[in-house]
N, CA, C and O atoms as CSV, one atom per row, in Angstrom:
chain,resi,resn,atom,element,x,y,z
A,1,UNK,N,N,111.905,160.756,69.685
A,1,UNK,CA,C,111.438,162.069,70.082
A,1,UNK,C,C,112.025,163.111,69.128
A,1,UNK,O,O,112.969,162.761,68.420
A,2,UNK,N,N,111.592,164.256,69.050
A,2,UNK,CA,C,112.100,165.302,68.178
A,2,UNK,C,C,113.453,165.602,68.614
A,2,UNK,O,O,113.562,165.575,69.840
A,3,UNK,N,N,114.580,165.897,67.940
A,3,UNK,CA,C,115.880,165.933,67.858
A,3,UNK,C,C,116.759,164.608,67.772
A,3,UNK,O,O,117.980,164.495,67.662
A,4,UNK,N,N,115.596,163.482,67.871
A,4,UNK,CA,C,116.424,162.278,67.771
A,4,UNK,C,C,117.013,161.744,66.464
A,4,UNK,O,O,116.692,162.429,65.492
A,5,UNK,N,N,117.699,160.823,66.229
A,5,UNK,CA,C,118.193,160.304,65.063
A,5,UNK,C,C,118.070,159.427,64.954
A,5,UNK,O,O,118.740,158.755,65.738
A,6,UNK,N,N,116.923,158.396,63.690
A,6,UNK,CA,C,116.856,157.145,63.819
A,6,UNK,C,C,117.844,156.155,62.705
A,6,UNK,O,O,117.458,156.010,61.545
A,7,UNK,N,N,118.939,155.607,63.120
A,7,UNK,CA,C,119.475,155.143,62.101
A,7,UNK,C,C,119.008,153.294,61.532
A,7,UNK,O,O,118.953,152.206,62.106
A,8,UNK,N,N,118.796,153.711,60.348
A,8,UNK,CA,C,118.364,152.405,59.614
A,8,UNK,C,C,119.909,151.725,59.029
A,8,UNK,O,O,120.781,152.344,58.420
A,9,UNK,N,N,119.923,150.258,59.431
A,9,UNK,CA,C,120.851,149.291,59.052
A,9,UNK,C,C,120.314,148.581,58.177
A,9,UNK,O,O,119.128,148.564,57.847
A,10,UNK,N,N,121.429,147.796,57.662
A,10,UNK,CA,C,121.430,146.956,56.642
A,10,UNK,C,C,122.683,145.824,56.831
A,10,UNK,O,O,123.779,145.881,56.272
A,11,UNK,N,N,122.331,145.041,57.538
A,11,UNK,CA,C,123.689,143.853,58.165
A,11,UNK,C,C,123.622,142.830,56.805
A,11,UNK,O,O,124.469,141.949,56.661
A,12,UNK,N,N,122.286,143.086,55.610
A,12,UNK,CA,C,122.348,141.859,54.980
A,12,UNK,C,C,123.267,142.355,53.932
A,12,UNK,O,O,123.828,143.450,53.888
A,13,UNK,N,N,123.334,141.344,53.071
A,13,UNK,CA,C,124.131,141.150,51.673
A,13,UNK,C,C,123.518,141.654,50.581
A,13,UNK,O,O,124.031,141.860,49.481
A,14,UNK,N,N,122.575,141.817,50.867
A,14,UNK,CA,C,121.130,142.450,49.707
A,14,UNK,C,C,121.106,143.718,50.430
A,14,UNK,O,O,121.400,143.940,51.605
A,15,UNK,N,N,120.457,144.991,48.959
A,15,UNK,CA,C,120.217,145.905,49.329
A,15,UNK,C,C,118.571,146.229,49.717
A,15,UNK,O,O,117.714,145.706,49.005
A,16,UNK,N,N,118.179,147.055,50.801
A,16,UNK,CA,C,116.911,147.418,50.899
A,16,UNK,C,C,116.684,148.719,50.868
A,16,UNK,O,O,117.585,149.434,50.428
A,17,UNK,N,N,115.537,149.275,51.287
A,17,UNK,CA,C,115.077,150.763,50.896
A,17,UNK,C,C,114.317,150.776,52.115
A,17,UNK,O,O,113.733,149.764,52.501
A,18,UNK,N,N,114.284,152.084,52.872
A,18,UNK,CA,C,113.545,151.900,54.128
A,18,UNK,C,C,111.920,152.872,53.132
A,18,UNK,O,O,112.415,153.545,52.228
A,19,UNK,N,N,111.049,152.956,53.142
A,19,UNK,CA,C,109.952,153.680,52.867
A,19,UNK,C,C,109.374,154.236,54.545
A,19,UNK,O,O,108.871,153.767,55.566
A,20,UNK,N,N,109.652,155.003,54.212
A,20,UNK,CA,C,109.025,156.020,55.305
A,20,UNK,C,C,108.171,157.034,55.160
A,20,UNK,O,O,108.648,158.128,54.859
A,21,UNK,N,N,106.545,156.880,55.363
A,21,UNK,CA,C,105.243,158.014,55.147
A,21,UNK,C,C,105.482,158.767,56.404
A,21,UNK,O,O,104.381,158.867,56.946
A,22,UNK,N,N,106.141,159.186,56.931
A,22,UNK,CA,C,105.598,160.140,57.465
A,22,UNK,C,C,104.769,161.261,57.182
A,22,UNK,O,O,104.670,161.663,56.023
A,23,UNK,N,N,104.044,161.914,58.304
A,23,UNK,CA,C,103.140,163.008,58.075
A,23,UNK,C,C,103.736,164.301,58.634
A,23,UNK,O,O,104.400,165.019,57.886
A,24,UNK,N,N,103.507,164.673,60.064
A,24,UNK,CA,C,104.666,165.483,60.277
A,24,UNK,C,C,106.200,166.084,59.744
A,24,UNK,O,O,106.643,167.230,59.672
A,25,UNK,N,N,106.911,164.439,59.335
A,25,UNK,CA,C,108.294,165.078,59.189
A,25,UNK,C,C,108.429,164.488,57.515
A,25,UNK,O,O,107.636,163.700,56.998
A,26,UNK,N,N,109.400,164.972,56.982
A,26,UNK,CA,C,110.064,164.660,55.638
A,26,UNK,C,C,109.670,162.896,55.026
A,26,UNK,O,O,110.481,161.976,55.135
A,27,UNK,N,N,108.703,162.788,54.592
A,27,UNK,CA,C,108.441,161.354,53.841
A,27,UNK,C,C,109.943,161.016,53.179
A,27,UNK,O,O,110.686,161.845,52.655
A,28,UNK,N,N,110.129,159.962,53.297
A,28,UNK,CA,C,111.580,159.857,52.646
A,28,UNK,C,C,111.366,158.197,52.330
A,28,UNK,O,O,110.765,157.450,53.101
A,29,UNK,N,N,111.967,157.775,51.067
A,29,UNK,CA,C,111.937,156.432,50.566
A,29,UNK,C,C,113.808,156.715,50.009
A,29,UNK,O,O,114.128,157.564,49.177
A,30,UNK,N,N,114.513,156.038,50.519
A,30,UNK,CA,C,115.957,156.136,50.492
A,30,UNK,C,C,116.821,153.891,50.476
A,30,UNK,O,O,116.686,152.846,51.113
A,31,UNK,N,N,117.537,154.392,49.387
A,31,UNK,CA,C,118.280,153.071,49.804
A,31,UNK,C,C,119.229,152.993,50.411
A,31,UNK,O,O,119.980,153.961,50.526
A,32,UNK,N,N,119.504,151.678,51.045
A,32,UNK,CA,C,120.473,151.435,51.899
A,32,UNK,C,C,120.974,149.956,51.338
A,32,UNK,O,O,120.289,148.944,51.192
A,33,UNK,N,N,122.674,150.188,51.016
A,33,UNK,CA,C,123.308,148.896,50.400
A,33,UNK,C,C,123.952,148.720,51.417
A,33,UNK,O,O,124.237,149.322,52.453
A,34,UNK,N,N,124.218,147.324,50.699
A,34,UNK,CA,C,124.300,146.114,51.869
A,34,UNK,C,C,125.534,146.655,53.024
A,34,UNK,O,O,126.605,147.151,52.672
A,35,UNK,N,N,125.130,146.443,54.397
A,35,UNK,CA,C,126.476,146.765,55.039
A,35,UNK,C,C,127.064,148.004,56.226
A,35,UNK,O,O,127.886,148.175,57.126
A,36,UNK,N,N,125.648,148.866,55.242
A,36,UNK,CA,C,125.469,150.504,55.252
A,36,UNK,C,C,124.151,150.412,56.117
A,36,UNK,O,O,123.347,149.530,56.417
A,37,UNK,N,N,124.374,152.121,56.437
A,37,UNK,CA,C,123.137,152.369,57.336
A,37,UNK,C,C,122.751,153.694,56.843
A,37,UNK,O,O,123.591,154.096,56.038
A,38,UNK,N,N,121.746,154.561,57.037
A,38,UNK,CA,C,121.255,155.747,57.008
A,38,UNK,C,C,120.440,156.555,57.799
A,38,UNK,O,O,119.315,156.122,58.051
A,39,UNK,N,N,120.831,157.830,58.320
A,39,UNK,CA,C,120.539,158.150,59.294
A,39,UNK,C,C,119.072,158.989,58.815
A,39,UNK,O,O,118.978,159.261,57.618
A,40,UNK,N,N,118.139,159.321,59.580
A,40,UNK,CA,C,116.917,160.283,59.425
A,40,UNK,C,C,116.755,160.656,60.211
A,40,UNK,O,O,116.751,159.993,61.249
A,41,UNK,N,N,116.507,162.055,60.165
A,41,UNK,CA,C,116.399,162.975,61.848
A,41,UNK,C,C,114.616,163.101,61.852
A,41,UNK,O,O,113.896,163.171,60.856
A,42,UNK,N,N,114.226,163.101,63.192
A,42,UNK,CA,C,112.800,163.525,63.080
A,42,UNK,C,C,112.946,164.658,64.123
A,42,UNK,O,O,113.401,164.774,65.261
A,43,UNK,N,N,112.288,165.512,63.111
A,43,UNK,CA,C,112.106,166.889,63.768
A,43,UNK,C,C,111.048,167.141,64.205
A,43,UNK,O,O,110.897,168.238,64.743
A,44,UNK,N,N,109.846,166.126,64.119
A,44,UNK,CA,C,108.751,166.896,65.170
A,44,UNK,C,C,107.767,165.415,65.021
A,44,UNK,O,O,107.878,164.510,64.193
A,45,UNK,N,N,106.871,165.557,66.059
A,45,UNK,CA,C,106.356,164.180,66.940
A,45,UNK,C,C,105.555,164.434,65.647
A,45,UNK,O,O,105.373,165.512,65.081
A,46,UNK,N,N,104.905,162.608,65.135
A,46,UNK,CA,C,104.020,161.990,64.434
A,46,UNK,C,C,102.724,162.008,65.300
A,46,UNK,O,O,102.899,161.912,66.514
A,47,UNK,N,N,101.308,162.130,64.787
A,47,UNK,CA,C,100.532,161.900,64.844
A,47,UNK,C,C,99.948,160.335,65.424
A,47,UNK,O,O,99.043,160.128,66.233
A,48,UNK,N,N,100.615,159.575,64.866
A,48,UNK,CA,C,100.511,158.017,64.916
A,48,UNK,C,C,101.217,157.061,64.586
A,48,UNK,O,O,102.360,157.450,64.348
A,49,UNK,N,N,101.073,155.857,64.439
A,49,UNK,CA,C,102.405,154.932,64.422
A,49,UNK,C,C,102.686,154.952,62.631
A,49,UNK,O,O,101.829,154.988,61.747
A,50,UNK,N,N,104.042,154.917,62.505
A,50,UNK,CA,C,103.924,155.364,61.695
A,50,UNK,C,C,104.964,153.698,60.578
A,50,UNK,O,O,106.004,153.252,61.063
A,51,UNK,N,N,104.643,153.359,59.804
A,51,UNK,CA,C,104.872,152.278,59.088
A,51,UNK,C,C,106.346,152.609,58.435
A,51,UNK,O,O,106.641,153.703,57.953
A,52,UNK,N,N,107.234,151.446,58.508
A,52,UNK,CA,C,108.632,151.619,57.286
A,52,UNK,C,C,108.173,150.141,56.708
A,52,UNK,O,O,107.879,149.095,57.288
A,53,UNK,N,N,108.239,150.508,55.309
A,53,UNK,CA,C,108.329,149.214,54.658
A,53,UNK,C,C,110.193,149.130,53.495
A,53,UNK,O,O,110.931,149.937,52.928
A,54,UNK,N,N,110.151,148.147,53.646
A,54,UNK,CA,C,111.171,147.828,52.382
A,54,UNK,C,C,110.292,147.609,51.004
A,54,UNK,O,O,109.773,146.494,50.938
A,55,UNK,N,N,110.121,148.209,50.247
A,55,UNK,CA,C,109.141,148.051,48.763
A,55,UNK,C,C,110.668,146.747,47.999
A,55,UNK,O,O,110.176,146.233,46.995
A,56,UNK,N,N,111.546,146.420,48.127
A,56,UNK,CA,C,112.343,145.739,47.595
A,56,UNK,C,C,111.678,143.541,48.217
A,56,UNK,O,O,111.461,142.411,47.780
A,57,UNK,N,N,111.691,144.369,49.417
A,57,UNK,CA,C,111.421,142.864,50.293
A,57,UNK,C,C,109.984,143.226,50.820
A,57,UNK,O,O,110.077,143.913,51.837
A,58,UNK,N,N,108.479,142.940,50.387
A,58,UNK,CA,C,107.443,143.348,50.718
A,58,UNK,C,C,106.939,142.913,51.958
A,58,UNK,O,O,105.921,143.412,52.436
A,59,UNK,N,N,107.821,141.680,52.725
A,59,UNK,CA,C,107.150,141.256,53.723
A,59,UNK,C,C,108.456,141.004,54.979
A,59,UNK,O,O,109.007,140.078,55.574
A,60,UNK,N,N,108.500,142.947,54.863
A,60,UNK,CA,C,109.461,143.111,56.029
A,60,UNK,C,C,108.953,144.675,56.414
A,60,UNK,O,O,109.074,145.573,55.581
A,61,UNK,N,N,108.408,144.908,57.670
A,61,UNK,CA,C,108.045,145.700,58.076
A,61,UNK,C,C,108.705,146.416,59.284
A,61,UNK,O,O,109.672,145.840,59.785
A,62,UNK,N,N,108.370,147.410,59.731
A,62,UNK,CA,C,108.900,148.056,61.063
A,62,UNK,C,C,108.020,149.188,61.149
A,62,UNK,O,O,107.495,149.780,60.206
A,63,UNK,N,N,107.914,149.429,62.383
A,63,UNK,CA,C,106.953,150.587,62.988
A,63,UNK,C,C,108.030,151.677,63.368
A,63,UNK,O,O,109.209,151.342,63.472
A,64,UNK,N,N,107.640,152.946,63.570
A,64,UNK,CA,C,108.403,153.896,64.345
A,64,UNK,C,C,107.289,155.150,65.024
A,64,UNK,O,O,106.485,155.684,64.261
A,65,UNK,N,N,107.340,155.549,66.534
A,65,UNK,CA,C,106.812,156.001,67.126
A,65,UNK,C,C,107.504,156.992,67.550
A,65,UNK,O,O,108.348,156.926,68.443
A,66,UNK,N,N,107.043,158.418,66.652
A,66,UNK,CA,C,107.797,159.698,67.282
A,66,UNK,C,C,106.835,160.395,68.439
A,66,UNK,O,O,105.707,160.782,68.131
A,67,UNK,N,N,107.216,160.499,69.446
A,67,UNK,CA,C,106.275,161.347,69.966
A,67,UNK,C,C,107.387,162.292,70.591
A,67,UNK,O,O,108.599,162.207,70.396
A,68,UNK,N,N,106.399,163.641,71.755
A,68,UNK,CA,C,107.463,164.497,72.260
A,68,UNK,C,C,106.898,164.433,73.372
A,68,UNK,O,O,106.380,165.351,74.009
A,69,UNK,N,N,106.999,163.189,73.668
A,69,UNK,CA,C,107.365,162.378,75.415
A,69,UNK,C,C,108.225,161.228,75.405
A,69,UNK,O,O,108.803,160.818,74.399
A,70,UNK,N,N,108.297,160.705,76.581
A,70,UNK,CA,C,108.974,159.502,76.842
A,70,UNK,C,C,108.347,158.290,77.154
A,70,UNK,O,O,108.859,157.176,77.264
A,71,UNK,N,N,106.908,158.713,77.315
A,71,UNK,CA,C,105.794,157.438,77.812
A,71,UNK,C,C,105.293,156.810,76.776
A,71,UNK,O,O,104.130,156.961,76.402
A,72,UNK,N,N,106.078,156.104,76.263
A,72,UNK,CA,C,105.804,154.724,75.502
A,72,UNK,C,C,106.260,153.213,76.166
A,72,UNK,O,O,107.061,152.958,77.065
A,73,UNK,N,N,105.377,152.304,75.307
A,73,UNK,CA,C,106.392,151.097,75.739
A,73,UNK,C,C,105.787,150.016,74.421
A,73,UNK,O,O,104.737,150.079,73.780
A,74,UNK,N,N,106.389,149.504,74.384
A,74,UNK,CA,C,105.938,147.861,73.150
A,74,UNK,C,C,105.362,146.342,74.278
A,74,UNK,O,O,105.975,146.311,75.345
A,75,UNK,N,N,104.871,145.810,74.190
A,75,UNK,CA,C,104.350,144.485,75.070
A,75,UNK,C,C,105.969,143.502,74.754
A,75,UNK,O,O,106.569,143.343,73.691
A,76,UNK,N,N,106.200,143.135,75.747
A,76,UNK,CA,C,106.966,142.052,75.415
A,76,UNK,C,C,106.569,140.396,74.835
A,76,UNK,O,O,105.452,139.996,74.508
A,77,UNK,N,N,107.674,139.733,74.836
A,77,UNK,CA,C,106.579,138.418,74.583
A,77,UNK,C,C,105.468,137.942,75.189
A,77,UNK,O,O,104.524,137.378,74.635
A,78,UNK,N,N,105.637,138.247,76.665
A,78,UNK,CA,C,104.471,138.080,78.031
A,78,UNK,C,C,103.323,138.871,77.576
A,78,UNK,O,O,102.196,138.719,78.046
A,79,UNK,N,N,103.548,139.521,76.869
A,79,UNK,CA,C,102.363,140.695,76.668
A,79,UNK,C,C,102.214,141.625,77.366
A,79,UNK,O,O,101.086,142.104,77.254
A,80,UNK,N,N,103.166,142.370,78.404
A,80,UNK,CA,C,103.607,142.985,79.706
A,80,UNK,C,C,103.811,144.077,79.175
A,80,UNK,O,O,104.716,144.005,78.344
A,81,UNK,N,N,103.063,145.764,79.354
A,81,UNK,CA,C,103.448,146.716,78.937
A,81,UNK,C,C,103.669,147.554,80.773
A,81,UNK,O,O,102.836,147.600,81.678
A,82,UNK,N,N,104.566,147.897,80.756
A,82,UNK,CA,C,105.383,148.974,82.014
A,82,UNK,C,C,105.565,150.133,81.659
A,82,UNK,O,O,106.608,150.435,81.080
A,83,UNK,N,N,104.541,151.100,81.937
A,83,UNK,CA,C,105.160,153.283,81.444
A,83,UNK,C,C,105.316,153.370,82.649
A,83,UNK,O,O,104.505,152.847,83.414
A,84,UNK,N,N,106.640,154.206,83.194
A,84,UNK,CA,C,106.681,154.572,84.502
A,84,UNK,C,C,106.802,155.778,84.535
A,84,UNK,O,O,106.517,156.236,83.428
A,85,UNK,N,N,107.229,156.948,85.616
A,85,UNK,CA,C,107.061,158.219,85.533
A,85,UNK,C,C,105.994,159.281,85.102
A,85,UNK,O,O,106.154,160.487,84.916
A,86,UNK,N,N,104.328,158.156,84.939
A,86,UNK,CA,C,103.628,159.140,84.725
A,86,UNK,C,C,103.229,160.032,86.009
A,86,UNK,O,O,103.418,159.885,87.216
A,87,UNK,N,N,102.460,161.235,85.059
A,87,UNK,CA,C,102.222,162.349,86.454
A,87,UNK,C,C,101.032,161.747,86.916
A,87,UNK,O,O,100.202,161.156,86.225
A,88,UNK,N,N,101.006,161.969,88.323
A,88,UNK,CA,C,99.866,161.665,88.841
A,88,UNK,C,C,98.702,162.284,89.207
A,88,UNK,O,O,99.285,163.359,89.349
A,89,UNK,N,N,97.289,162.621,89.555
A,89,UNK,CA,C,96.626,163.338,89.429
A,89,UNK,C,C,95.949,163.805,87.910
A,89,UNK,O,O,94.781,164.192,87.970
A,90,UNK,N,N,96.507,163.796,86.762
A,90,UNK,CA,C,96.194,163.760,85.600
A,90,UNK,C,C,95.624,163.138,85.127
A,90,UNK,O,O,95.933,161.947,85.179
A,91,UNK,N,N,94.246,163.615,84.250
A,91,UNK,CA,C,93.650,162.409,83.018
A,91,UNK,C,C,94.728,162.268,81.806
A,91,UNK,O,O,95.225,163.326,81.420
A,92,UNK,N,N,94.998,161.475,81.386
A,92,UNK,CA,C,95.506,160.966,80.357
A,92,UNK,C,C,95.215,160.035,79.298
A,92,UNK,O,O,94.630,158.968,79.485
A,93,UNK,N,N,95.665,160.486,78.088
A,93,UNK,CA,C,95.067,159.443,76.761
A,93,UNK,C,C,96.102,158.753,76.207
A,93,UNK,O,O,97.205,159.180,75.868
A,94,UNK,N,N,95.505,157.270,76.119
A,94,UNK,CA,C,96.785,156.181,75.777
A,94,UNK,C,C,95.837,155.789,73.962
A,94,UNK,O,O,94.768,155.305,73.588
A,95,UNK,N,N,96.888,156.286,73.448
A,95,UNK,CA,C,96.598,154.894,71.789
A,95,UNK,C,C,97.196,153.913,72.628
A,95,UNK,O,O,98.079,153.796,73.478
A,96,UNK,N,N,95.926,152.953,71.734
A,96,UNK,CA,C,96.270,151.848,71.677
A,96,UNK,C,C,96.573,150.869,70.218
A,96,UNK,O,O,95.758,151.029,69.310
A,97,UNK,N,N,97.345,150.198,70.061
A,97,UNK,CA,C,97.690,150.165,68.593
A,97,UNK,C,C,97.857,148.525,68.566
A,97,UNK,O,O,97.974,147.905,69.623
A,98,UNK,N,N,97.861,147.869,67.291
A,98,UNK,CA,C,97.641,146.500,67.075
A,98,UNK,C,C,97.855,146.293,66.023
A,98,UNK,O,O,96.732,146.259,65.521
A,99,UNK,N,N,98.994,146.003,64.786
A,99,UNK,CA,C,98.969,146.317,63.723
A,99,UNK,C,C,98.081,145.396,62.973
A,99,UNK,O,O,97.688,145.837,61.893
A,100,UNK,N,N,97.737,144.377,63.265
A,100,UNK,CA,C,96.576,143.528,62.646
A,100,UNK,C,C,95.150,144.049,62.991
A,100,UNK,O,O,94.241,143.219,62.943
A,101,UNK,N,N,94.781,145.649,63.419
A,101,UNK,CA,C,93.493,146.048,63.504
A,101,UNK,C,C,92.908,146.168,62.007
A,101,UNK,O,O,93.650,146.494,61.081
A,102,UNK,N,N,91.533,145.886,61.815
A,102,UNK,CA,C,91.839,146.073,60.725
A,102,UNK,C,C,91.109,147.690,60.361
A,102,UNK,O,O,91.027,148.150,59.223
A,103,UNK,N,N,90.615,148.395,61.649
A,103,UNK,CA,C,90.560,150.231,61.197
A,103,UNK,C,C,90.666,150.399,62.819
A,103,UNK,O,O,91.009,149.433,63.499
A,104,UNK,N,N,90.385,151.554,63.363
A,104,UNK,CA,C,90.126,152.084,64.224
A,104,UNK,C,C,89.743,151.465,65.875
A,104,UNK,O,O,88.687,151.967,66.260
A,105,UNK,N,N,90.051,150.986,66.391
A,105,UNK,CA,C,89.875,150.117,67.824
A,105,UNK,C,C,88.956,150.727,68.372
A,105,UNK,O,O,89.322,151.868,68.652
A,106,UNK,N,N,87.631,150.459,68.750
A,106,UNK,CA,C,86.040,151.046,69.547
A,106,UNK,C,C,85.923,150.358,70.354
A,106,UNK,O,O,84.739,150.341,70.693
A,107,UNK,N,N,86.758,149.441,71.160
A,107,UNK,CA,C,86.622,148.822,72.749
A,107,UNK,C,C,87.434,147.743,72.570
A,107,UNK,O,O,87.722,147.100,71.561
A,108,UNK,N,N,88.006,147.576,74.587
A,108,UNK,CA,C,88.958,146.784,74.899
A,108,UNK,C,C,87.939,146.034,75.962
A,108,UNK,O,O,86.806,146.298,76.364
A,109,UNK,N,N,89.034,144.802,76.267
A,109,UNK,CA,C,88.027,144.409,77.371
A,109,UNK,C,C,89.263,144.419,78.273
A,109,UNK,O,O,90.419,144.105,77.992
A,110,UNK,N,N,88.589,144.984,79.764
A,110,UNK,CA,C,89.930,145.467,80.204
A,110,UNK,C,C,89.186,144.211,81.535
A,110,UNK,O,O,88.012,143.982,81.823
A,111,UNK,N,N,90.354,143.687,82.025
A,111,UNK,CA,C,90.409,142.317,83.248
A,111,UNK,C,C,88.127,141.776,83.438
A,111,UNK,O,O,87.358,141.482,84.354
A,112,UNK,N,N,88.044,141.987,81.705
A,112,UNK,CA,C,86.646,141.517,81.638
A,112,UNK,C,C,85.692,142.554,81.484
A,112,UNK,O,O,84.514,142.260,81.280
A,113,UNK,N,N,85.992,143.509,81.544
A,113,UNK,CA,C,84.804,144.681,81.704
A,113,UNK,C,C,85.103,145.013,80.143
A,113,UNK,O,O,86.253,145.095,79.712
A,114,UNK,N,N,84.002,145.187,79.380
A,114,UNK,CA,C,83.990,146.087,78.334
A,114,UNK,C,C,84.024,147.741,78.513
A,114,UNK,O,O,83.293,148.486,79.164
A,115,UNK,N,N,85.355,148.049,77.534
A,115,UNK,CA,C,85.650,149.756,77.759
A,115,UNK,C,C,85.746,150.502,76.661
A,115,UNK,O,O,86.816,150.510,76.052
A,116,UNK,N,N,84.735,151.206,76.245
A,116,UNK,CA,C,85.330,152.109,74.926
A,116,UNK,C,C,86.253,152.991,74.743
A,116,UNK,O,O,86.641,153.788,75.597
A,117,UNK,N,N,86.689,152.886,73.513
A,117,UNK,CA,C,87.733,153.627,72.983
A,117,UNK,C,C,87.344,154.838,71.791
A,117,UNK,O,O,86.669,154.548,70.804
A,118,UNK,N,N,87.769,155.954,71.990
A,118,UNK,CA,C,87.512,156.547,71.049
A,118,UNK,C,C,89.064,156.861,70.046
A,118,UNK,O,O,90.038,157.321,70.642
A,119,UNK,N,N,89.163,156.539,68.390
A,119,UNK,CA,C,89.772,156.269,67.394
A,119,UNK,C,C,91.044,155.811,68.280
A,119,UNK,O,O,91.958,156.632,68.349
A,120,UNK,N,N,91.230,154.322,69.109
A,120,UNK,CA,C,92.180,153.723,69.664
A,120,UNK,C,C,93.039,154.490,71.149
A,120,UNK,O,O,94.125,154.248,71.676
A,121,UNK,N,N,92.022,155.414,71.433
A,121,UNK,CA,C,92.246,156.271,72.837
A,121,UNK,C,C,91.512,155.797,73.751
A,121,UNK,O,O,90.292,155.752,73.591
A,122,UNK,N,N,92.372,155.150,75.392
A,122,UNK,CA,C,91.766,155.352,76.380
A,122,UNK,C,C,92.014,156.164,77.154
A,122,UNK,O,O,93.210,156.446,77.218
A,123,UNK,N,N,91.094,156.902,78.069
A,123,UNK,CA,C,91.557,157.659,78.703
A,123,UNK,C,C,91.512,157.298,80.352
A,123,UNK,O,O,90.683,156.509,80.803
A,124,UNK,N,N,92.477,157.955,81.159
A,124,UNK,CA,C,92.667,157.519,82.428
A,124,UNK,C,C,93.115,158.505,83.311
A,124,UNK,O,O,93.792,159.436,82.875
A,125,UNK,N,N,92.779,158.411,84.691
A,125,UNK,CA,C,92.978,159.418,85.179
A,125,UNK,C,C,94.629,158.239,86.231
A,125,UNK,O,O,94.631,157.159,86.823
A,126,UNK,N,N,95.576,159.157,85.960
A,126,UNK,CA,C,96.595,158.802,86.862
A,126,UNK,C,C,96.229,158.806,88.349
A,126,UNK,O,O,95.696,159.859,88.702
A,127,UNK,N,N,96.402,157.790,89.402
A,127,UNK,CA,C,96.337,157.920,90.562
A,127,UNK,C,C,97.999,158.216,91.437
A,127,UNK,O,O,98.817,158.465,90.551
A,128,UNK,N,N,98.311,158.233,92.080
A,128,UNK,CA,C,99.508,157.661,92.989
A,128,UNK,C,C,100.008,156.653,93.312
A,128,UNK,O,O,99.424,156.177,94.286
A,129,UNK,N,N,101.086,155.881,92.864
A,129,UNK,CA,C,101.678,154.740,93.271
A,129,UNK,C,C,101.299,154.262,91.719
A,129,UNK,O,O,101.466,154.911,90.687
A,130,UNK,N,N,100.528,152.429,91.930
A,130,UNK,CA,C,101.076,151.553,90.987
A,130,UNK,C,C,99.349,151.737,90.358
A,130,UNK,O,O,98.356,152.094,90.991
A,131,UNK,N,N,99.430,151.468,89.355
A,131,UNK,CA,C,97.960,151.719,88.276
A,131,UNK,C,C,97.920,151.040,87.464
A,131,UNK,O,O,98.105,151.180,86.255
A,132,UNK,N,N,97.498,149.672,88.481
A,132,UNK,CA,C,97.660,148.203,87.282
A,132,UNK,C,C,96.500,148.028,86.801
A,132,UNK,O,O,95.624,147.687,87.596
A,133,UNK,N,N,96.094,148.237,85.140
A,133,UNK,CA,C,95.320,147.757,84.379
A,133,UNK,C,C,94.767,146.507,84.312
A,133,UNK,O,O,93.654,146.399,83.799
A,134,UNK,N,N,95.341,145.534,84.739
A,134,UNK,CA,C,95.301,144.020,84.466
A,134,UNK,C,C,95.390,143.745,83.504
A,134,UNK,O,O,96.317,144.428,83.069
A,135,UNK,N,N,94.884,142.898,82.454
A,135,UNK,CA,C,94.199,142.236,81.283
A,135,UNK,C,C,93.842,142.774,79.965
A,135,UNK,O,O,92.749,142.424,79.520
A,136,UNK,N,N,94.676,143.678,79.158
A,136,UNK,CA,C,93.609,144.230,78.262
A,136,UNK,C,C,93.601,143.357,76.935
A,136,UNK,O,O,94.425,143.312,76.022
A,137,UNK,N,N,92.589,142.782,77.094
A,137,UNK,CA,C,92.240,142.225,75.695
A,137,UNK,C,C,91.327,142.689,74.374
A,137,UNK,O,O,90.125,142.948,74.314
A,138,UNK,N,N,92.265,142.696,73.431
A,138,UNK,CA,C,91.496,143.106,71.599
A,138,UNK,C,C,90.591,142.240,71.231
A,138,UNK,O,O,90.960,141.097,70.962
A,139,UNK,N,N,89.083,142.632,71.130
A,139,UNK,CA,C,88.224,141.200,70.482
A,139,UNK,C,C,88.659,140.650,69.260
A,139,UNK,O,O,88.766,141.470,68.348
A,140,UNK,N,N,88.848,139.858,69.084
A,140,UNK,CA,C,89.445,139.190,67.985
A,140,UNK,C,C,88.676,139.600,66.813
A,140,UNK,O,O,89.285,139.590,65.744
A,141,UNK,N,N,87.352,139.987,66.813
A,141,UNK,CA,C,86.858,140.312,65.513
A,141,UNK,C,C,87.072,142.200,65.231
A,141,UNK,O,O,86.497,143.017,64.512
A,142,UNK,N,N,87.902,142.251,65.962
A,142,UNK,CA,C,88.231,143.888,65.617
A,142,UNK,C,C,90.366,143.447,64.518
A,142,UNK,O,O,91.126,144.338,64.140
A,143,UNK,N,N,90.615,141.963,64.370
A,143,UNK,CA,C,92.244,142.055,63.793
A,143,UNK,C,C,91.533,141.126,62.830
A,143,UNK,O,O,90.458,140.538,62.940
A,144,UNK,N,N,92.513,141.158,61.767
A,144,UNK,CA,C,92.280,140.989,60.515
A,144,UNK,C,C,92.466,139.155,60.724
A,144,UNK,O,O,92.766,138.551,61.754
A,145,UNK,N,N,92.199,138.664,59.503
A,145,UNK,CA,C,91.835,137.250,59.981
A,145,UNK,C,C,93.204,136.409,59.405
A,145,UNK,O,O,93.307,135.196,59.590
């Protein structure tokens, strides 16, 4: 969230470089030797998920999600996503994100029903109590092969 501090490690023996595009806040491509860490403040919520690569080690990635809320969550191994504390009574818009999409997500199939998405947004109206989605499944011909 904005005022937070995300610090990047380096536990290995080799040095890496975090590459960071951000759009909102300060793009920064910085190294980090072995051992060491470096801190980056984000001062204001991203647009979207936003990619760190190591350009040293090309096939090591990490995501980072600034927003200026607290309603996020990642799927666990189960595939189990839990946001709690939303308001209720409210429509609300969820990205939905998949890093093997290979552009823009235009429908989920939610416990079987086909549901569109507009540029990886569903929208929902909060009820009271528990607001179980069931099932949401990505057609496989929307992730890269």
């Amino acid at each position: 969230m904005p005022g937070d501090t995300l610090k990047i490690t380096n536990p290995d023996a080799v040095g890496h470089n975090a590459n960071l595009n951000f759009f909102a806040n300060k793009a920064q491509n910085i190294t980090i030797p072995p051992g060491s860490f470096k801190d980056v403040e984000i001062a204001k919520p991203e647009p979207g998920v936003i990619p760190v690569d190591c350009n040293i080690h090309p096939w090591m990635r990490a995501y980072v999600v600034a927003l200026d809320h607290p309603f996020v969550d990642v799927s666990g191994e189960d595939g189990v996503i839990e946001i709690t504390g939303l308001p209720a009574g409210e429509k609300l818009a969820f990205r939905l994100y998949h890093e093997a999409a290979e552009s823009a997500l235009k429908e989920v199939m939610i416990d079987g029903k086909k549901t569109a998405l507009k540029r990886n947004v569903l929208e929902l109206e909060i009820k009271p109590g528990m607001n179980d989605l069931g099932t949401i499944t990505i057609p496989a011909g929307s992730l890269k092969q």
